[in-house]
C-alpha positions as CSV (number, residue, x, y, z in Angstrom):
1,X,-6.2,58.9,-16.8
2,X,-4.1,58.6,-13.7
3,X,-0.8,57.4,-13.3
4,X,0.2,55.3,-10.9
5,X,3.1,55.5,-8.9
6,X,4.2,52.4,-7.0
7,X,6.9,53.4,-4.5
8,X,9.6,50.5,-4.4
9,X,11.8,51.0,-1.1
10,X,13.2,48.0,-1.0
11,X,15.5,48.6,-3.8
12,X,17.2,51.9,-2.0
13,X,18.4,49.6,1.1
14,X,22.0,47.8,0.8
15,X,22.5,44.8,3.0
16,X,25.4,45.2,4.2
17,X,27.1,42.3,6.4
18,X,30.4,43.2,6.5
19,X,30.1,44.4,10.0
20,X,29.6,40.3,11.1
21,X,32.5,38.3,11.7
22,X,32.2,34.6,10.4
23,X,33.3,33.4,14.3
24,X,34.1,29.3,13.8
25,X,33.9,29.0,17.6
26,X,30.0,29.8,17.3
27,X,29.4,27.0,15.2
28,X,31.6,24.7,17.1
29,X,29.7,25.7,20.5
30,X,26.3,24.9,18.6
31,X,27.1,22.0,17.8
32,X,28.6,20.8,20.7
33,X,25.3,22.0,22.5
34,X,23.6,19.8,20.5
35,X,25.0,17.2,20.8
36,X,25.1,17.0,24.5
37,X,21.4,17.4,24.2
38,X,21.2,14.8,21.5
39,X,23.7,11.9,23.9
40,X,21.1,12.8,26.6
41,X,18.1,11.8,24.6
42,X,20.0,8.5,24.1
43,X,20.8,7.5,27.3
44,X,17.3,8.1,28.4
45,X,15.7,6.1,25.2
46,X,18.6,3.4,26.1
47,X,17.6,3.6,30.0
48,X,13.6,3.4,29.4
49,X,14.1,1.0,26.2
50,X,16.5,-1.8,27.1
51,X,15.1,-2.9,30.2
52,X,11.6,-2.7,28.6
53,X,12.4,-4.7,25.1
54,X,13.6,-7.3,27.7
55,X,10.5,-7.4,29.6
56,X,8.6,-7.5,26.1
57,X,10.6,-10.6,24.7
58,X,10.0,-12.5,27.8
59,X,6.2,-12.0,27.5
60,X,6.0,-12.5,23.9
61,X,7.8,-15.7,24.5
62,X,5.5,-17.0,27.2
63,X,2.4,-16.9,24.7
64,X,4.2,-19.2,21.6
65,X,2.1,-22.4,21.4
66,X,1.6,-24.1,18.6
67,X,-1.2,-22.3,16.6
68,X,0.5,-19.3,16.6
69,X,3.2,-17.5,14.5
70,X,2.3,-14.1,15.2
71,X,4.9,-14.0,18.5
72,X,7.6,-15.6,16.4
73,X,7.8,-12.5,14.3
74,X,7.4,-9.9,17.7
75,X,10.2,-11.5,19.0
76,X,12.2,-11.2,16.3
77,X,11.3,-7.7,15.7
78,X,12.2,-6.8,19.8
79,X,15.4,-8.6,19.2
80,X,16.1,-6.3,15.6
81,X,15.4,-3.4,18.6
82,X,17.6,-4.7,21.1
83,X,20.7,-4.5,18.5
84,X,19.7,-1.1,17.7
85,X,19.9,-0.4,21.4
86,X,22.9,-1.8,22.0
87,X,24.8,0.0,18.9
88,X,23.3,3.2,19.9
89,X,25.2,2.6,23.8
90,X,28.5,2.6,21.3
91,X,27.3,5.9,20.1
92,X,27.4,8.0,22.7
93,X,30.3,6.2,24.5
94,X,32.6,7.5,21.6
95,X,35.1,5.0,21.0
96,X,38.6,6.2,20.2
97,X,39.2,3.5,17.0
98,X,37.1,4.6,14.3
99,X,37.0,1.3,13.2
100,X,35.2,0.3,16.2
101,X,32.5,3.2,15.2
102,X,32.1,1.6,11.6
103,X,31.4,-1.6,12.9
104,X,28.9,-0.7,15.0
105,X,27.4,1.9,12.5
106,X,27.0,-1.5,10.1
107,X,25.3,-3.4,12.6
108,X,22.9,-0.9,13.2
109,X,22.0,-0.7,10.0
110,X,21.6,-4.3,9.8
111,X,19.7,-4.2,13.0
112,X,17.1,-1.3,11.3
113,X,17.0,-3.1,8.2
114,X,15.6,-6.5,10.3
115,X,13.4,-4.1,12.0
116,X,11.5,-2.9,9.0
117,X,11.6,-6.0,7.1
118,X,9.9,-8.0,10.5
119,X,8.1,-5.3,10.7
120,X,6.4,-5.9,6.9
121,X,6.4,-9.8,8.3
122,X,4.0,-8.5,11.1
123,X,1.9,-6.5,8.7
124,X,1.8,-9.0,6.4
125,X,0.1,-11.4,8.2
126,X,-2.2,-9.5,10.2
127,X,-3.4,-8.5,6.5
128,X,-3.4,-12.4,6.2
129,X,-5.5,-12.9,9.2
130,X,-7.8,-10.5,8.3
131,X,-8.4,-10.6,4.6
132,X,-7.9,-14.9,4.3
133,X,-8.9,-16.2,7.7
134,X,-9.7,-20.1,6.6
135,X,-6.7,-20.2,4.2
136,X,-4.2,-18.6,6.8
137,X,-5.2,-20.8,9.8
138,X,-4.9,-23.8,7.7
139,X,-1.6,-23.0,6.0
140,X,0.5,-21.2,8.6
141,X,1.9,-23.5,11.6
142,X,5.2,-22.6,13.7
143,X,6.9,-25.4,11.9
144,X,6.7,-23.8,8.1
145,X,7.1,-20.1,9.7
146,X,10.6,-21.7,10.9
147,X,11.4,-23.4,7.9
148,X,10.4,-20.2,6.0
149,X,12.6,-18.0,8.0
150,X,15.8,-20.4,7.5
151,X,16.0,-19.8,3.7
């Protein structure tokens, strides 16, 4: 019967990294980095977006008539977008008064939050359209959308 040998190596090494030298600047440099990258990303997304979203909620607001709710929602969820936009501007401009930074940090949220809830409103009734044509056209009008969205 043979034996077997297994030859573990791994166990003879040390790791050693007492030679390295924690350097706080490193980290501080990194991060700076990225951030400047990150504030660039934003002002392009704000450049490209804003003027866009604009654009968007003037055509969506051209096609309302009165059959259709569908653009009431859009526009809602462009304007949810628009708030995000302009709370994102605060972000990179830094302001000195933290407070000013919280506040703007809350409407964003509430400006996300909007977004995904129009968001489900969109989704919603496209599943509407789809799955309960007859009852949806003859139940949905601007007028109860309206009176929906006001409680």
């Amino acid at each position: 019967m043979e034996d077997s040998f297994i030859n573990i190596t791994s166990q003879n090494r040390s790791y050693d990294d007492s030679d390295y030298v924690y350097d706080e600047y490193d980290y501080h440099d990194y991060y700076d980095k990225e951030q400047k990258i990150m504030d660039v990303v934003k002002c392009i997304i704000i450049c490209i977006g804003l003027p866009l979203i604009l654009v968007a909620i003037h055509g969506v607001c051209s096609l309302v008539r009165n059959d259709h709710v569908a653009p009431i929602y859009i526009i809602n969820l462009l304007i949810s977008d628009l708030i995000q936009l302009c709370c994102m501007i605060v972000e990179v401009v830094l302001p000195e008064d933290s407070i000013i930074t919280t506040i703007f940090r809350i409407i964003y949220l509430c400006g996300l939050t909007a977004s995904v809830g129009f968001m489900m409103c969109v989704a919603l009734e496209r599943y509407l359209v789809i799955a309960w044509p007859l009852w949806y056209r003859f139940r949905r009008t601007i007028k109860t959308s309206v009176v929906d969205g006001q409680r």
